[in-house]
C-alpha positions as CSV (number, residue, x, y, z in Angstrom):
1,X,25.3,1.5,-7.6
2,X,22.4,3.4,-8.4
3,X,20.1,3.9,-5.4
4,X,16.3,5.1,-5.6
5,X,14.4,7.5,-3.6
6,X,14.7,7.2,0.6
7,X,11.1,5.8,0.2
8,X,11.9,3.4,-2.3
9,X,15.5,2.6,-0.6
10,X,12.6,1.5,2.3
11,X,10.0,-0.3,0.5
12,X,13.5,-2.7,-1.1
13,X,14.8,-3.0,2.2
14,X,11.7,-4.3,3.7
15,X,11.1,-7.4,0.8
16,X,11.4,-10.3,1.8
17,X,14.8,-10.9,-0.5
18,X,16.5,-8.5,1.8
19,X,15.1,-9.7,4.8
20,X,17.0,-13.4,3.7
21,X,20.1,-11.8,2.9
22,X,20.4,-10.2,6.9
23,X,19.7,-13.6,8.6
24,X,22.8,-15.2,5.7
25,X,24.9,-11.8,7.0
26,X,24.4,-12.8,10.6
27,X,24.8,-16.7,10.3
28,X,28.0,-15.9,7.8
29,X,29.9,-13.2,10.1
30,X,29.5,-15.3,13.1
31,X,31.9,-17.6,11.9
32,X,35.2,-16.0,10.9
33,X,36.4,-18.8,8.7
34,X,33.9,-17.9,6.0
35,X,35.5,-14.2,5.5
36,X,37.0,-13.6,2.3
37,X,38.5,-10.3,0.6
38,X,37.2,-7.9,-1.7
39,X,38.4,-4.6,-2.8
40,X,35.3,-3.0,-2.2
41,X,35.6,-1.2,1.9
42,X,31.8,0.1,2.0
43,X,30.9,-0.4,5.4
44,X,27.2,-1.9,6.8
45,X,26.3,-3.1,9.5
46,X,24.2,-6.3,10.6
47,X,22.0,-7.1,13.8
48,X,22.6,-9.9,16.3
49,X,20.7,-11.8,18.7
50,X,22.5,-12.5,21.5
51,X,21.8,-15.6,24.3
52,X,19.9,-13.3,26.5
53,X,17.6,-12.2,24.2
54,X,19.2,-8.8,23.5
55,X,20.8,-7.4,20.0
56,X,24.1,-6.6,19.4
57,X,25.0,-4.3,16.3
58,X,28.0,-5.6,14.5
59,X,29.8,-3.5,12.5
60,X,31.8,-4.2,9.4
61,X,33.0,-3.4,5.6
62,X,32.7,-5.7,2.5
63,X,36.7,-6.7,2.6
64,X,35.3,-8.7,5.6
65,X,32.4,-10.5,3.9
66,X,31.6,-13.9,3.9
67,X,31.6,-16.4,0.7
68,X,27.9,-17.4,1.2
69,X,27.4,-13.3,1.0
70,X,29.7,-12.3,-1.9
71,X,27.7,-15.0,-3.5
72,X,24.6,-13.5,-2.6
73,X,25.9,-10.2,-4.3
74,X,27.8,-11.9,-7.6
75,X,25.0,-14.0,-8.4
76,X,24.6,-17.8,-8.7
77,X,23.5,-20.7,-6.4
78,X,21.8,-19.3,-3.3
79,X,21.9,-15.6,-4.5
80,X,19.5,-13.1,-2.3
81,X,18.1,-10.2,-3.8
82,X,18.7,-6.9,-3.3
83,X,21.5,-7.9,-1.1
84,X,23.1,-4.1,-0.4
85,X,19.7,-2.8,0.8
86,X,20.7,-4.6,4.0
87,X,21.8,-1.7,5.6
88,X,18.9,-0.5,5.5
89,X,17.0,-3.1,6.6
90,X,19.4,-2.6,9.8
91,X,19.0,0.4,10.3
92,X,14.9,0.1,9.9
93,X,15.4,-2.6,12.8
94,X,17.3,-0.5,14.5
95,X,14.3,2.0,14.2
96,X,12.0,-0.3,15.4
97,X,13.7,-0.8,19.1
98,X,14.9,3.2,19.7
99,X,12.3,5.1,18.2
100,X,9.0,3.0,17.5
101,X,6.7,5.5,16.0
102,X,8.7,6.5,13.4
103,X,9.5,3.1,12.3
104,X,5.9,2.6,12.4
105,X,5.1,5.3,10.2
106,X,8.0,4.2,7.7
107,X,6.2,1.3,7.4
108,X,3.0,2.9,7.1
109,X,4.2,4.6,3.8
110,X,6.8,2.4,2.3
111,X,6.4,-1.2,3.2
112,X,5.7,-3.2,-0.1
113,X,3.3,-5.5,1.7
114,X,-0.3,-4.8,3.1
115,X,0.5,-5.9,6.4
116,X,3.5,-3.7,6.7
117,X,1.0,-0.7,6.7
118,X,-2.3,-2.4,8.8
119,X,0.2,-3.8,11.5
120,X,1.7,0.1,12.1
121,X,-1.5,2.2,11.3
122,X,-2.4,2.6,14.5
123,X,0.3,4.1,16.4
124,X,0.9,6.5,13.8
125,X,-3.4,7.2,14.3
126,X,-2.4,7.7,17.8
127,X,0.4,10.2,17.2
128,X,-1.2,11.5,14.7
129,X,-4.1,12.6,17.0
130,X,-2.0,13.6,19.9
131,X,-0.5,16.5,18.1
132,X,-3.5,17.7,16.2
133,X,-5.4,17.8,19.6
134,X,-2.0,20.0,21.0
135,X,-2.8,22.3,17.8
136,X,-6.8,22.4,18.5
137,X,-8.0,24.8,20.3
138,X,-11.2,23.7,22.8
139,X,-10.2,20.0,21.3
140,X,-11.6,19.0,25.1
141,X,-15.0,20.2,24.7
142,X,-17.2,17.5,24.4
143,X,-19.8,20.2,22.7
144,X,-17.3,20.9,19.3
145,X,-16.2,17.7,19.7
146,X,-18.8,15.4,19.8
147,X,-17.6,11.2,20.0
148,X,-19.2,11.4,16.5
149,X,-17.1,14.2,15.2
150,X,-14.1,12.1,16.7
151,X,-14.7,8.9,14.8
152,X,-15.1,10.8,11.6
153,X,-11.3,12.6,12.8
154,X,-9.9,9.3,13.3
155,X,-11.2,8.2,9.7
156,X,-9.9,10.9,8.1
157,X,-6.4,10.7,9.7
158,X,-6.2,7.2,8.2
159,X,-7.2,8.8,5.3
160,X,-4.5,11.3,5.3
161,X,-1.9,8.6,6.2
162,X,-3.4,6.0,3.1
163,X,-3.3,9.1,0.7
164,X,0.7,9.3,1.3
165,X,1.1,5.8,1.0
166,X,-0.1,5.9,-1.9
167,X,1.6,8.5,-3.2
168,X,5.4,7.1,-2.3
169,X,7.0,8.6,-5.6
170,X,5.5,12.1,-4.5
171,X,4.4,13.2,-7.7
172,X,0.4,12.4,-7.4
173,X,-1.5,15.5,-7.1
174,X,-3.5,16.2,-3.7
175,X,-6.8,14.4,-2.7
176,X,-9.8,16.4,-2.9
177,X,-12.4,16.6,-0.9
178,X,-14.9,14.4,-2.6
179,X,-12.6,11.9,-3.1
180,X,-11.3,12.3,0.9
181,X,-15.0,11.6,1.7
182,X,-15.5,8.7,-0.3
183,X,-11.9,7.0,1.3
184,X,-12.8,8.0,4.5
185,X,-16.6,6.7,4.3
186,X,-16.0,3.9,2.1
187,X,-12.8,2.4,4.2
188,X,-13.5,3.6,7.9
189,X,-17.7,4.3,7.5
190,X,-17.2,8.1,8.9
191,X,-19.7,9.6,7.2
192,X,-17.9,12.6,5.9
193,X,-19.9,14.9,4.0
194,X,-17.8,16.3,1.1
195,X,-20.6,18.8,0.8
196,X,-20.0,20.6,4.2
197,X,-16.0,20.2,3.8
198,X,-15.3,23.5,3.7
199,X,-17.6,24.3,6.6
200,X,-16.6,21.1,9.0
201,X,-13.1,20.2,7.8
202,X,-10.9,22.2,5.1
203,X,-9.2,23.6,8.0
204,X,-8.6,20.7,10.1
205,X,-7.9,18.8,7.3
206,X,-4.9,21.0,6.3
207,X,-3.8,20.4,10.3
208,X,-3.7,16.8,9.8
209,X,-1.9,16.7,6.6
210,X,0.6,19.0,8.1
211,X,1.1,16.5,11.2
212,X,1.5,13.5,8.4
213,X,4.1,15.0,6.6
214,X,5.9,16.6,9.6
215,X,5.7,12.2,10.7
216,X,6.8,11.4,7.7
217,X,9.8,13.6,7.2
218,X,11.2,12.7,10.9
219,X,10.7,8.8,9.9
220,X,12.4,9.3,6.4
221,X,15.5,11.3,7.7
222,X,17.7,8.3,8.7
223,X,17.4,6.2,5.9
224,X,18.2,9.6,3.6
225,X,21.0,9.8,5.6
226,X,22.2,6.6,5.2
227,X,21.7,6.7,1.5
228,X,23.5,9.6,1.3
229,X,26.4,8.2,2.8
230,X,26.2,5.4,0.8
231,X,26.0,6.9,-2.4
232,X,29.7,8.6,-1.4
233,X,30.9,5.5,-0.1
234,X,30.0,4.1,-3.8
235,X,31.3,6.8,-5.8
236,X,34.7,7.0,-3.6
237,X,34.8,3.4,-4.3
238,X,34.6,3.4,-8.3
C-alpha cells in the first residue's frame, strides 16, 4: 500500500469512513469468535472504552482480524473506507488525551472538515501567542502593545495558522503582505494596514510563522512516524 503525505495520512484518517471502520474494529475484537486468519501480520492498534469511562489501547496484527473487518478491507457488503488509515485515527485519539495542543493543531491543518479546524483554532491561538510573547521583548508594555495592537496579533496568528491550512501539500508559495492584510481584515476585522507592514509587522510576522511551523512539525512527527513504520511493515510484508 501506497501511503500519502503525513498531512494527508491525517486529513484520511479523520473522514468520517475511517472513523466507521474504528467503532467496527472495537465492536469486532471484543468478541473473539469473529477472528479469522490472514497472512498479512501488520500490527495496529484500536481504542476502547471501558465501564468506568476510561480507554484502554488494544493492541493487535491483521492475522487476528475480524470477518466484519477483513470485509471492510476486501470490499463488499458493509465495506468502510479507508479502513488501514485506522491506525492513525488511533493514534490521533491517542493525541487528543496525552498531548492536547498538538492534536489541536493537527486538526487545525489537516482535518478535511471545517469544524475540525474552528473547533481547535483556539488553543493553537493560545499557544501560539504564549511563545511569541516569550520571544518579544517589552511584549508587557501596555505602551508598544496597545489592546488594539493585540487584537490585530491575534488576527494575524489565525492568519498564519489558516495560511498553512491551506497549504497542506506544501508547495503554495508564501502569503504576502497584501494579501495577509486582506485575510486578516476580511476574516478577523484587524485592521491591518499592508501599507505600514514592513514598519508594524514584517518582523513579527516572521516570529509568528516560525512559532506555526515549529507547532506544526511537533504535531506532525507522530503520525510520520507511524507512517514510516508502516510503509516497512508493508514492504516486509509483500
Amino acid at each position: 500500500m501506497k501511503l500519502p503525505s503525513p498531512k494527508e495520512c491525517w486529513m484520511v484518517a479523520m473522514d468520517s469512513g475511517v472513523r466507521s471502520q474504528n467503532v467496527i474494529s472495537a465492536e469486532a475484537a471484543a468478541d473473539e469468535r469473529n477472528l479469522i486468519k490472514t497472512d498479512n501480520r501488520v500490527p495496529f492498534s484500536i481504542e476502547l472504552e471501558q465501564a468506568d469511562g476510561r480507554m484502554k489501547t488494544k493492541r493487535y496484527y491483521r492475522d487476528q482480524m475480524s470477518a466484519i473487518e477483513s470485509r471492510s478491507r476486501t470490499g463488499g457488503a458493509g465495506a468502510a473506507v479507508n479502513a488501514d488509515y485506522v491506525p492513525f485515527y488511533s493514534l490521533i485519539k491517542r493525541m487528543e488525551r496525552e498531548t492536547p495542543v498538538l492534536a489541536a493543531a493537527g486538526h487545525v491543518l489537516c482535518h478535511p472538515e471545517d469544524h475540525g479546524c474552528s473547533e481547535n483554532i483556539d488553543a493553537v491561538v493560545d499557544e501560539t501567542l504564549f511563545r511569541f510573547a516569550l520571544a518579544t521583548p517589552r511584549f508587557e508594555d501596555g505602551r508598544a502593545w496597545s489592546d488594539k495592537k493585540r487584537d490585530q496579533l491575534d488576527g494575524l496568528i489565525r492568519t498564519a495558522w489558516y495560511e498553512a491550512r491551506l497549504n497542506i501539500s506544501g508547495e503554495r508559495p508564501p502569503w504576502g503582505c497584501v494579501q495577509i492584510a486582506e485575510f486578516a481584515n476580511d476574516w478577523f476585522g484587524c485592521e491591518v494596514k499592508s501599507r505600514k507592514w514592513e514598519q508594524d509587522w514584517a518582523e513579527h510576522w516572521k516570529r509568528i510563522v516560525n512559532i506555526v511551523s515549529d507547532i506544526e512539525g511537533s504535531a506532525i512527527e507522530p503520525v510520520a512516524t507511524l507512517r514510516n513504520y508502516l510503509k516497512k511493515q508493508y514492504a516486509e510484508a509483500a
